[in-house]
KOLSEGU-713922 format. One record per residue: residue in one letter; x, y, z of N, C-alpha, C in turn. Coordinates in pm, whole numbers, padded with zeros to 5 digits, always signed. Layout:
AXYZXYZXYZ...
//
This chain:
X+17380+29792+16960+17492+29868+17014+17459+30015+17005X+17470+30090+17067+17430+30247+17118+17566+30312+17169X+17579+30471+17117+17699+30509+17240+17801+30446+17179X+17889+30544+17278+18052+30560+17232+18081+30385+17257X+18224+30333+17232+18262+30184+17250+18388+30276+17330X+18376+30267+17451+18503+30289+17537+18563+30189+17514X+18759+30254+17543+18848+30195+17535+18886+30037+17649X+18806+30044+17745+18825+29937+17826+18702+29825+17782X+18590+29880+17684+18465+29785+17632+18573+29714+17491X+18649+29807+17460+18669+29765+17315+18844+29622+17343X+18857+29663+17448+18973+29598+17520+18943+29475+17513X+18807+29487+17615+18760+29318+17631+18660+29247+17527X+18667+29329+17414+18595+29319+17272+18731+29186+17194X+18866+29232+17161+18908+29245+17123+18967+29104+17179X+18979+29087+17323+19037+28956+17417+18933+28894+17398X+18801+28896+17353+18649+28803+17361+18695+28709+17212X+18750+28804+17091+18786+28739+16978+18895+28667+17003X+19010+28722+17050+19155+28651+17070+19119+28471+17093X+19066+28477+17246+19007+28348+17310+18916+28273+17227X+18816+28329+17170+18710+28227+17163+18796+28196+16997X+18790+28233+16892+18854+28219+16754+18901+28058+16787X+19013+28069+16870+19062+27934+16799+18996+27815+16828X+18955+27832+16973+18822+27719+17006+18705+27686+16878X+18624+27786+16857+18558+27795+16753+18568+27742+16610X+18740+27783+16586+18797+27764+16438+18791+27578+16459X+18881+27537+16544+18859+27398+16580+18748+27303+16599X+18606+27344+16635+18472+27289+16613+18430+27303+16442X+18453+27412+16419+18380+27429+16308+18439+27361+16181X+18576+27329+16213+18617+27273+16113+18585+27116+16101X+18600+27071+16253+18593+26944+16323+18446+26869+16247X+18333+27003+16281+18176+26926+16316+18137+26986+16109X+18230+27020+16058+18132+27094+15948+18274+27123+15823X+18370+27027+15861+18462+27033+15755+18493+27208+15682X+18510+27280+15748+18496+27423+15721+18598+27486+15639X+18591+27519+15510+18758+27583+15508+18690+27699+15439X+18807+27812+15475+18781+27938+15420+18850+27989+15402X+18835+28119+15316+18989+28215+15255+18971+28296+15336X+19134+28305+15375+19118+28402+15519+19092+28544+15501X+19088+28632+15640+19054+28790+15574+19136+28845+15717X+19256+28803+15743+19343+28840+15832+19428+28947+15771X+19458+28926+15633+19528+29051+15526+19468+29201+15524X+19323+29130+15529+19268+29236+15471+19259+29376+15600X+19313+29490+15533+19319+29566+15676+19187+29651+15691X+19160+29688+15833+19023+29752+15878+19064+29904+15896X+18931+29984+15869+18825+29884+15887+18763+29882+15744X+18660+29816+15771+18626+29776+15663+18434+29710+15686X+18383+29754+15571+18222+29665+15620+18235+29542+15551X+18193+29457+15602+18221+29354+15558+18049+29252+15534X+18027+29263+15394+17908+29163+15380+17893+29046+15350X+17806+28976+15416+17805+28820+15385+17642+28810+15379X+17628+28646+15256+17476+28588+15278+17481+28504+15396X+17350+28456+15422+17328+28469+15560+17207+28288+15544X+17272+28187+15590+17211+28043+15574+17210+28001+15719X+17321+28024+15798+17363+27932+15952+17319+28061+16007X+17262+27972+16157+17277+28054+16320+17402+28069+16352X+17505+27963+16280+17643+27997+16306+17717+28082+16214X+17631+28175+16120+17736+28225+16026+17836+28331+16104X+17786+28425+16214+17883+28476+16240+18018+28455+16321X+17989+28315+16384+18116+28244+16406+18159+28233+16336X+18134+28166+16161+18214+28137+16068+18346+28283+15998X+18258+28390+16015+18281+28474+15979+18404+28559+16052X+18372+28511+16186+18456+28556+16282+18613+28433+16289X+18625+28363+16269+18708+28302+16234+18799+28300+16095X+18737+28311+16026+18768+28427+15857+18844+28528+15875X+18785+28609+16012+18811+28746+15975+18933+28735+16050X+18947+28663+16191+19051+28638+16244+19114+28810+16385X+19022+28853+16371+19012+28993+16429+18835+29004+16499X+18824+29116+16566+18760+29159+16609+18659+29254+16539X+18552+29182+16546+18406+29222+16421+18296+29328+16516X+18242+29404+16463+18111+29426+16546+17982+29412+16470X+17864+29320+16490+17819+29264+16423+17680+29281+16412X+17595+29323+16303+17460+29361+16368+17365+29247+16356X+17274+29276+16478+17160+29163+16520+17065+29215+16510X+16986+29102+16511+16831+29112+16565+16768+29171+16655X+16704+29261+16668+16647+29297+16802+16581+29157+16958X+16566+29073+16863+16476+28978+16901+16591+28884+17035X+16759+28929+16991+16859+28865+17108+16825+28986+17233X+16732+29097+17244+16725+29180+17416+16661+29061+17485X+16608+28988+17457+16511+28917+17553+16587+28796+17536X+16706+28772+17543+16753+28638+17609+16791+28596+17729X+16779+28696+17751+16813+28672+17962+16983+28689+17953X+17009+28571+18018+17168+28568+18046+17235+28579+17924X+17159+28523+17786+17228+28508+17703+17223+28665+17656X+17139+28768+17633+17155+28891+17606+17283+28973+17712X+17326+28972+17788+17391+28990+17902+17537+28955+17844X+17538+28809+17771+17694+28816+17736+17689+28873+17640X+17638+28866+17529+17608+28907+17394+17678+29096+17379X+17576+29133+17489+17599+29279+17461+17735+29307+17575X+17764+29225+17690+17892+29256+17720+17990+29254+17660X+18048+29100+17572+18125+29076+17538+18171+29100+17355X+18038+29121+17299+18042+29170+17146+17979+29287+17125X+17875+29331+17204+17811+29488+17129+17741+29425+17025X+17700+29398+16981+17642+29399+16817+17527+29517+16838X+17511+29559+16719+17480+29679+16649+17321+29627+16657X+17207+29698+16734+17065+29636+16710+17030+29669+16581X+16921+29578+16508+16860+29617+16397+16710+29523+16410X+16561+29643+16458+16474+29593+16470+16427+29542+16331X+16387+29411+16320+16349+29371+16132+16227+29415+16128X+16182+29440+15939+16063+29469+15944+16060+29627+15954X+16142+29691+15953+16194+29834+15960+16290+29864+15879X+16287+30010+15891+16381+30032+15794+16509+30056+15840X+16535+30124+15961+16635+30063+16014+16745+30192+16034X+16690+30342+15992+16769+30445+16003+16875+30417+16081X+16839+30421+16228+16927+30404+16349+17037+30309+16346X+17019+30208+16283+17118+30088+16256+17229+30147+16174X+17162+30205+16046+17243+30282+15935+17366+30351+16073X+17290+30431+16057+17378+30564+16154+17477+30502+16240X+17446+30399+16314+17511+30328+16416+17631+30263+16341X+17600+30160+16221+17699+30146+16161+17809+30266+16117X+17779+30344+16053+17860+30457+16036+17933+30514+16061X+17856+30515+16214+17973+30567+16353+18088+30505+16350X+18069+30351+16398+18154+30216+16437+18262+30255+16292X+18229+30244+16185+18337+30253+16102+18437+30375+16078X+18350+30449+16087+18427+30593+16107+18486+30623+16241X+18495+30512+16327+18547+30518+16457+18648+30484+16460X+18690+30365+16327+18826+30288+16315+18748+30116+16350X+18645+30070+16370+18636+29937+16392+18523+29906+16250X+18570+29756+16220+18507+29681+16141+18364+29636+16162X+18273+29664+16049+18152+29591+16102+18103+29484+15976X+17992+29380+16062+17971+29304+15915+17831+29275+15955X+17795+29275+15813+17629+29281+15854+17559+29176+15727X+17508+29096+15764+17434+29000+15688+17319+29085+15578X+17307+29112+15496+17218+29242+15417+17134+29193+15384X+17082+29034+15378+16981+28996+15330+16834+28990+15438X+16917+29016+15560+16854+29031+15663+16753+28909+15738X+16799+28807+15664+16714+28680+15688+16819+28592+15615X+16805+28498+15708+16853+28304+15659+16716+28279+15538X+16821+28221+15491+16737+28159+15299+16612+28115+15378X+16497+28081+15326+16428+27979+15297+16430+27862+15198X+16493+27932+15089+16462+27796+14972+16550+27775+14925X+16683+27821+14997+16818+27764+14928+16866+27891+14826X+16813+27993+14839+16830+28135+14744+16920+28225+14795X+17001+28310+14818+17024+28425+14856+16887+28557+14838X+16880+28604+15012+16700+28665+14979+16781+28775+14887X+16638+28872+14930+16646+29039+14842+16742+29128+14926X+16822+29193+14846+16919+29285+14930+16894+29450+14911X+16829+29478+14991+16786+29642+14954+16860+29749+14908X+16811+29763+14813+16870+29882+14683+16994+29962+14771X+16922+29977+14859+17012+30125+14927+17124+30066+15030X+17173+29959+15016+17292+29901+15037+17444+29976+14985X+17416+29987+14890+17512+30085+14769+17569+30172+14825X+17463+30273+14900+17455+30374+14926+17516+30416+15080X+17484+30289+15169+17527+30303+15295+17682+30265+15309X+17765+30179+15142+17869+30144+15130+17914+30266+15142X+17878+30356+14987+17950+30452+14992+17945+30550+15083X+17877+30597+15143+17918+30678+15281+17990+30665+15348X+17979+30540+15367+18110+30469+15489+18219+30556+15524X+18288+30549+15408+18441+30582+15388+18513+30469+15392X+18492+30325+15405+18549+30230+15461+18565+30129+15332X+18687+30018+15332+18698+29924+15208+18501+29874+15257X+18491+29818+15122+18401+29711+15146+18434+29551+15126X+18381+29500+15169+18427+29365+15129+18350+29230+15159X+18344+29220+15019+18240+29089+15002+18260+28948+15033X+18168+28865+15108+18230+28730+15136+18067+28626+15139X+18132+28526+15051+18027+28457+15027+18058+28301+15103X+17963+28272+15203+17965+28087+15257+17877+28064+15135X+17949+27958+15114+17871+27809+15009+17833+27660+15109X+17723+27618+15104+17733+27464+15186+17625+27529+15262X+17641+27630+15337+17524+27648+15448+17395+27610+15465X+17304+27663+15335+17186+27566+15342+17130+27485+15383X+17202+27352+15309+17181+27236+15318+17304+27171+15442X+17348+27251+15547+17403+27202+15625+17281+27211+15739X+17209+27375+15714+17101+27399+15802+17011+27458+15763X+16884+27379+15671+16791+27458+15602+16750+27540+15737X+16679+27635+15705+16637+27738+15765+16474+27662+15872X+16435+27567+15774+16332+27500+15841+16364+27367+15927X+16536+27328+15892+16515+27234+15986+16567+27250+16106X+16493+27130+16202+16535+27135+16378+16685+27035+16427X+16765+27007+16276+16866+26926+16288+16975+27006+16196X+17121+26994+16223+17265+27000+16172+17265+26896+16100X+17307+26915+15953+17370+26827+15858+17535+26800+15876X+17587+26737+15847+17760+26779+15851+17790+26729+15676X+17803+26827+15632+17859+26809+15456+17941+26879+15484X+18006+27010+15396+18117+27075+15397+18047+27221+15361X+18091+27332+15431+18132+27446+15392+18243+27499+15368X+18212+27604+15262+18338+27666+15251+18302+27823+15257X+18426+27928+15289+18401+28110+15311+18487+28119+15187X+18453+28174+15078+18490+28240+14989+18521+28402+14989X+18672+28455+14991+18652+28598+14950+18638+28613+14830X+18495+28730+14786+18463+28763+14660+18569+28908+14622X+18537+29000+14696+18580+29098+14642+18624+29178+14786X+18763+29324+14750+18766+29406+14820+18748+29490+14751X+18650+29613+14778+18634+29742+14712+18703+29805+14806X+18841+29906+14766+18864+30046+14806+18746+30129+14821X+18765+30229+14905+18687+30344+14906+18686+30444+14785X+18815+30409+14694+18847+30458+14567+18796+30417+14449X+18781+30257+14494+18718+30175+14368+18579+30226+14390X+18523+30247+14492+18363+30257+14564+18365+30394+14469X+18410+30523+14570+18364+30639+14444+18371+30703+14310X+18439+30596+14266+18408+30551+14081+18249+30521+14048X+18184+30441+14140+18060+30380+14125+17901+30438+14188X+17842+30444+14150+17733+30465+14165+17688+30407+14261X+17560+30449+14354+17522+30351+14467+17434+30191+14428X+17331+30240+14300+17304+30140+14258+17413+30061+14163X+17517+30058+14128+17611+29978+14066+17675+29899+14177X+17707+29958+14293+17756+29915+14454+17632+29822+14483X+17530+29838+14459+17430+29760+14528+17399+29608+14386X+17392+29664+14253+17393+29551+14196+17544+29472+14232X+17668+29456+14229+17782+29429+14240+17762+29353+14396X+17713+29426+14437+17679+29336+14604+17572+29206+14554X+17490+29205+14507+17395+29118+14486+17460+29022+14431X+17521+29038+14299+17621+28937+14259+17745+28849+14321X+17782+28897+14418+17890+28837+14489+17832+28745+14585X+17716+28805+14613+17679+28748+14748+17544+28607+14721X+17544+28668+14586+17431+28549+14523+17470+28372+14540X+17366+28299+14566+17420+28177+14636+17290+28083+14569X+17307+28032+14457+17206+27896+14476+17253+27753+14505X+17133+27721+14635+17246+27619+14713+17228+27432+14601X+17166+27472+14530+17104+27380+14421+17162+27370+14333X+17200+27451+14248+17334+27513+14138+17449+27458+14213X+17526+27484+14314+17604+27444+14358+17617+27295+14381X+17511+27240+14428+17493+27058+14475+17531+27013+14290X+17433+27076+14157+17473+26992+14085+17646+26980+14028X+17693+27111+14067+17820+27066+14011+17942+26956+14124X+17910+27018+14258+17977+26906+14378+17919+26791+14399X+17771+26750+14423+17708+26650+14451+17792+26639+14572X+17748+26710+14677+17814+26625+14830+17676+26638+14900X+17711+26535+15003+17648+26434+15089+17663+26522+15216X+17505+26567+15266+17493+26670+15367+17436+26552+15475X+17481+26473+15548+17461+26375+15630+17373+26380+15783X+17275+26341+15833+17221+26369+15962+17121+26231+15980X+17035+26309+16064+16909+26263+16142+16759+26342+16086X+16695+26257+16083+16573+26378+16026+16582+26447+15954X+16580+26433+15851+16677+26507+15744+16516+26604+15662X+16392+26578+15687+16300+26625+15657+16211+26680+15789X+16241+26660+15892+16142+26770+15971+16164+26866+16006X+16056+26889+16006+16024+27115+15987+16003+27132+15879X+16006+27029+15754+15959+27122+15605+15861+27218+15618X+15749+27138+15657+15626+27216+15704+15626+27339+15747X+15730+27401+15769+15755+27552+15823+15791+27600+15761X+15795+27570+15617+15834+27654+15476+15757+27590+15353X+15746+27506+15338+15684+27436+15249+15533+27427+15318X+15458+27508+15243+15297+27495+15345+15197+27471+15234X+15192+27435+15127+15125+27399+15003+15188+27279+14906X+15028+27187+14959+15096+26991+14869+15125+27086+14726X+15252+26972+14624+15268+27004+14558+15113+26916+14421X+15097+26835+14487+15005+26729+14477+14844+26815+14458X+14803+26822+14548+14677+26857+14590+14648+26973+14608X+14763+27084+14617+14726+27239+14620+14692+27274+14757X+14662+27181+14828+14620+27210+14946+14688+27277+15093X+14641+27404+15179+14749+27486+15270+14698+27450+15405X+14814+27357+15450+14817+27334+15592+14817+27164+15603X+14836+27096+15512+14807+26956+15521+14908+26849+15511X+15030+26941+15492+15184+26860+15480+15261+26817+15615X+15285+26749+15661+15360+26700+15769+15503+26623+15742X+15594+26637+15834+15762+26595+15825+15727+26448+15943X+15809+26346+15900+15857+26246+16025+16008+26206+15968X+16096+26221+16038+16184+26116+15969+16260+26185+15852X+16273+26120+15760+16355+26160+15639+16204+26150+15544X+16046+26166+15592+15965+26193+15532+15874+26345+15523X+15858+26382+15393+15759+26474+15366+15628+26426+15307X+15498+26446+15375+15389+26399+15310+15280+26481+15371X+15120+26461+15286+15019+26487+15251+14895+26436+15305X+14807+26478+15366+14678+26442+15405+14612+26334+15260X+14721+26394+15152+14608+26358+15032+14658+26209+14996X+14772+26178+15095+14876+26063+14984+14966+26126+14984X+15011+26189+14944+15139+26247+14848+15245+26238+14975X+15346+26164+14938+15502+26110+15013+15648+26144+14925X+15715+26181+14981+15809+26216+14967+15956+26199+15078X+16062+26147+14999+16181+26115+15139+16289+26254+15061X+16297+26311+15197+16429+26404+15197+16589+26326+15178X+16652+26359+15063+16766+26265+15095+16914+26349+15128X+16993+26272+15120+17119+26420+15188+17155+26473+15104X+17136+26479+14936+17181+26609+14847+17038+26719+14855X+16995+26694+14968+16868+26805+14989+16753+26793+14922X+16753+26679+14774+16642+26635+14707+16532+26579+14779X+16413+26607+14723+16316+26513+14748+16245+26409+14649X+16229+26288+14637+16150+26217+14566+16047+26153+14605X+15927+26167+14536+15817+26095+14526+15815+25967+14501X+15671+25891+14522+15619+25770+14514+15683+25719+14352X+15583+25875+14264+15603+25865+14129+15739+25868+14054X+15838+25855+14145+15970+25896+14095+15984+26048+14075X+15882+26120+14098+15920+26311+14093+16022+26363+14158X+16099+26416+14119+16242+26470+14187+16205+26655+14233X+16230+26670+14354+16183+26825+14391+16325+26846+14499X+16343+26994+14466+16393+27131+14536+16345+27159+14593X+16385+27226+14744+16298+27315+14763+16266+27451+14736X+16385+27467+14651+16405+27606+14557+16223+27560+14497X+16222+27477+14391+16165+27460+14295+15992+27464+14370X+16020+27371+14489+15880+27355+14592+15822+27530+14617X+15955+27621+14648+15882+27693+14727+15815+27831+14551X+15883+27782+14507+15842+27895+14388+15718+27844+14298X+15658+27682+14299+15568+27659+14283+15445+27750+14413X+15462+27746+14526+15379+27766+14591+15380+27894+14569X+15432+27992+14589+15474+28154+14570+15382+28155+14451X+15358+28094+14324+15325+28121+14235+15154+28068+14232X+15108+28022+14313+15014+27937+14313+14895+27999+14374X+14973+28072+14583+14949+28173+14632+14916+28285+14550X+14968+28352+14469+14976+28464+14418+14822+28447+14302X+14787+28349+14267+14685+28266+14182+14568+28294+14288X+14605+28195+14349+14463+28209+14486+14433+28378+14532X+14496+28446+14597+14499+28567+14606+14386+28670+14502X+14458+28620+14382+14407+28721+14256+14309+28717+14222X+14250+28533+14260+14118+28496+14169+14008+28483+14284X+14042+28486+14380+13930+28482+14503+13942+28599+14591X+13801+28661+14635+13823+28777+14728+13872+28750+14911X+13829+28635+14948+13874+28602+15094+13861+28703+15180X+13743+28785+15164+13754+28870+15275+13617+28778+15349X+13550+28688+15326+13426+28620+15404+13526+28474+15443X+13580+28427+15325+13647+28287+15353+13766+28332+15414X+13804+28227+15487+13912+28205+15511+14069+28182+15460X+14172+28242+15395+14276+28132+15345+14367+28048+15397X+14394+28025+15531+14424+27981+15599+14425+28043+15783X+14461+27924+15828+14455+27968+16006+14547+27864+16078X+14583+27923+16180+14684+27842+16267+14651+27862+16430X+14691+27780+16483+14692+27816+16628+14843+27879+16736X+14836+27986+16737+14949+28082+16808+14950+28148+16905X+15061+28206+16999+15005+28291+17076+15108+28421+17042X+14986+28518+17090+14989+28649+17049+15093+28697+17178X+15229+28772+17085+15300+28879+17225+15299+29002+17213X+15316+29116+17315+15273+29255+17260+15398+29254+17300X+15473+29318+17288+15660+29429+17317+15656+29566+17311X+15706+29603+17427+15718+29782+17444+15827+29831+17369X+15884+29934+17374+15976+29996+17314+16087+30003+17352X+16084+29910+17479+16194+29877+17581+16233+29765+17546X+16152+29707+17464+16181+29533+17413+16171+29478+17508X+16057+29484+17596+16005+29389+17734+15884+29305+17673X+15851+29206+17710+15725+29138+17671+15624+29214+17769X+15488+29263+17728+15397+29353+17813+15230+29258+17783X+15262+29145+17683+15109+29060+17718+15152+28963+17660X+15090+28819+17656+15078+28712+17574+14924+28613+17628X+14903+28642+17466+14802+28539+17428+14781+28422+17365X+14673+28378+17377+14659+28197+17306+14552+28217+17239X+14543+28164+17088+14462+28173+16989+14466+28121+16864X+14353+28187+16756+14428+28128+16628+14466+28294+16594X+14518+28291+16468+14572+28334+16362+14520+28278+16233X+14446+28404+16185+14331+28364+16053+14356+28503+15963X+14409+28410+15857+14430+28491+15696+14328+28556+15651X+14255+28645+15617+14152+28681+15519+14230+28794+15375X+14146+28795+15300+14182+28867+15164+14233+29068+15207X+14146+29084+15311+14194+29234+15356+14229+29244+15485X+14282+29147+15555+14334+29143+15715+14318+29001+15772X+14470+29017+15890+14471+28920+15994+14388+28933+16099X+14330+28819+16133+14288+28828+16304+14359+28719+16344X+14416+28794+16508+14493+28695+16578+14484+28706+16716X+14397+28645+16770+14354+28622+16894+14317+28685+16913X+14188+28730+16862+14077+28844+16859+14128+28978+16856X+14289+29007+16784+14332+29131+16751+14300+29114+16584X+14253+29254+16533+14224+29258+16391+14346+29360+16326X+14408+29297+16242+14489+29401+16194+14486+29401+16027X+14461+29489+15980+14407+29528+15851+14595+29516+15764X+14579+29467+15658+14675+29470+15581+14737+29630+15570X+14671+29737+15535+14708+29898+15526+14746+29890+15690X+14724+29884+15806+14763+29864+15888+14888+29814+15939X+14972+29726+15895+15043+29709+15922+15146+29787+15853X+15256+29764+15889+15366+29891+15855+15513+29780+15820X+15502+29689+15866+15618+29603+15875+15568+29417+15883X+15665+29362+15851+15628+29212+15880+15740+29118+15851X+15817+29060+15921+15911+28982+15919+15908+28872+15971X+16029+28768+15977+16080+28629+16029+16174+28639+16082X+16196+28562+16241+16342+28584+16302+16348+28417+16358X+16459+28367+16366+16474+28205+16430+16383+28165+16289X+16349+28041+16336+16259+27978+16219+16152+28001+16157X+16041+28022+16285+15936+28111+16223+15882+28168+16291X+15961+28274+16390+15878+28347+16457+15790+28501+16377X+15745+28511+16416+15678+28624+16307+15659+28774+16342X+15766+28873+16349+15708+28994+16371+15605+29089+16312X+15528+29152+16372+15457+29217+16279+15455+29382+16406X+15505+29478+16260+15485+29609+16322+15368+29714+16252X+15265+29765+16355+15111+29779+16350+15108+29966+16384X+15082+30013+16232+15043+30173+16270+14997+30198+16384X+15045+30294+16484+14977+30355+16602+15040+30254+16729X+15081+30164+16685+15155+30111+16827+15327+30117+16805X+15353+30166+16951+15492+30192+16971+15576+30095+16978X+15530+30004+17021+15604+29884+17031+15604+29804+16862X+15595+29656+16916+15529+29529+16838+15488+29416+16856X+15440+29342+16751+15384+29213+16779+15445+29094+16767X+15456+28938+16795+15561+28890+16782+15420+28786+16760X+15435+28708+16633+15357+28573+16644+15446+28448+16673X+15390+28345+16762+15507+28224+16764+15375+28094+16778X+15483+27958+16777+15444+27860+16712+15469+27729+16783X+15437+27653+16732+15515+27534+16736+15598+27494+16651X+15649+27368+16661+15758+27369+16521+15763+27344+16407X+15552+27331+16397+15515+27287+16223+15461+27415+16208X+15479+27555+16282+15379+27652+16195+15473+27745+16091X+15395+27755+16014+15428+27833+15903+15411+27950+15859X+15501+28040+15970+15464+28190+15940+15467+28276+15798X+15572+28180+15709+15597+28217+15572+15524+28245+15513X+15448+28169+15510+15291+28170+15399+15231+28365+15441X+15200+28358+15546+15175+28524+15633+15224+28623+15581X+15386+28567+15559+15479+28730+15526+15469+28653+15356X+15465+28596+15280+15421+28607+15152+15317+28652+15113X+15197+28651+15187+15055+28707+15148+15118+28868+15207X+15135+28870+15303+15137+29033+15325+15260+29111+15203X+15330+29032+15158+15416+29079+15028+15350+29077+14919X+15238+28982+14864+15150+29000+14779+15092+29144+14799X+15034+29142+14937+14936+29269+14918+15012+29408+14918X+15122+29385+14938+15172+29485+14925+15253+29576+14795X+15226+29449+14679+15279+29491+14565+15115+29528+14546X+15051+29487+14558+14931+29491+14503+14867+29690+14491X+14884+29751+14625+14840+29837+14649+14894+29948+14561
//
């Protein structure tokens, strides 16, 4: 979203919520048992933060709120064709290229609130992978308190495991929208930005695992295990990266190693082993970080995939695409005979499941890696987070 919100944009902003809300409220409750504490009381404007599990959270949210939201996105919705077309007619959302830092977004928000309209912005900036609430950047605090605006915290529970982030199927268990907190702008400048930003972390904190043991509910579907492979990219078995495959309500191993996904999101083994994927993905994180330290990989390989390469202008037009692999080494990617040096890159993110941005010193635009529906861009933006503590 850019530019003033004229009074005849904000008109049909406002009739886009009226209409769609109750349709919406009625599916969501219908397909996903939904209940939530409302935020129709709560008066605007106001920023409003939530963690971030569903493609549908901001319907959920928008039904919560019961009013008219402006909501920030992905850069990655300019290129939907028709669907970018309603998107920015009928809601505006606020762009935010990932993988950046995002000044312009800041500012943009700022405006919108100090304009008199509500905005809500997912801060983790990514859907879980492992059932966690991600990292929420320090300087959250900070963009509260400027505002001038209440803040107000709201946490979904259930999401996860209704739609891991890796799978290509809807569970139907239950969610619920919890209001955590309203901060005044009064309560806000009592506080510090980092006290605003720890206090955010806490509200918004979500383990979807912690939660299953005290409810134990039954997240019900089809395929209840494919796509692990698009997050889970290391046997827990064999150590081995790239050799796990999903069918069915199965996870397994080139080496042997089987595993059935069941609907409290568990997995069990042959051996009777009981796994998370909380627990799966922080074994591998930790394992990675092992491999990394103790081998140089700038001759070997640590892994490779087959992808094609997109270039994007600054217009957010697609301007090339290629077919290739994508090959890990210890001091840089090559990806379809582009070399990009770890110090080189400047940015690196995930948008949809695993598409993979990567933003590259000296180019104006960016790069977009994509897949099929077993690749595993994760492993990529974990090594490039390794190297980046590293330096």
């Amino acid at each position: 979203m850019s530019g003033e919100i004229h009074m005849s944009e904000l008109q049909r902003h406002r009739l886009t919520f009226k209409l769609l809300t109750p349709v919406i409220e009625l599916f969501v409750k219908l397909k996903f048992k939904y209940e939530y504490d409302d935020l129709r009381e709560v008066e605007g404007p106001y920023l409003l933060l939530v963690n971030h599990n569903l493609e549908l959270d901001p319907a959920l949210v928008g039904v919560a709120a019961g009013k008219q939201l402006y909501f920030v996105a992905s850069e990655h919705i300019l290129r939907k064709g028709l669907g970018t077309w309603f998107l920015m007619t009928f809601f505006k959302p606020i762009i935010h290229m990932k993988g950046r830092q995002g000044m312009q977004t800041v500012r943009q928000m700022l405006k919108t609130l100090k304009d008199g309209h509500s905005v809500c912005l997912f801060p983790e900036g990514n859907r879980s992978f492992n059932g966690l609430t991600g990292e929420i950047l320090p300087s959250i605090g900070k963009v509260a308190l400027s505002s001038g605006a209440k803040l107000v915290t709201y946490r979904i529970e259930g999401g996860y495991l209704t739609q891991p982030r890796w799978s290509l199927t809807l569970r139907k268990g239950k969610l619920k929208g919890r209001l955590i907190h309203v901060y005044s702008h009064e309560d806000l400048k009592k506080m510090t930005g980092a006290q605003i930003s720890e206090a955010i972390c806490q509200d918004l904190h979500e383990d979807a695992y912690e939660t299953q043991k005290k409810e134990r509910i039954a997240f019900k579907g089809k395929n209840l295990a494919l796509g692990l492979e698009s997050t889970i990219f290391m046997c827990p078995d064999c150590g081995k990266i790239g050799t796990l495959h999903s069918k069915g309500d199965h996870f397994y191993c080139d080496c042997g190693f089987d595993a059935v996904y069941d609907v409290y999101g568990e997995l069990s083994d042959k051996q009777g082993k009981h796994y998370t994927v909380t627990e799966l993905d922080r074994m591998q994180q930790k394992k990675l970080q092992e491999l990394v330290e103790t081998t140089n990989g700038i001759e070997e390989p640590l892994f490779t995939d087959k992808v094609f390469l997109y270039e994007i202008d600054e217009e957010h037009n697609f301007i090339d695409k290629r077919e290739g692999l994508i090959t890990a080494y210890g001091d840089r990617l090559i990806c379809c005979e582009e070399t990009f040096t770890y110090e080189e890159i400047q940015g690196m993110a995930i948008y949809s499941r695993n598409a993979m941005i990567l933003h590259v010193n000296g180019h104006k635009g960016h790069y977009e890696v994509k897949s099929d529906e077993s690749f595993c861009a994760l492993k990529y933006l974990y090594l490039y987070q390794l190297k980046e503590k590293m330096k």
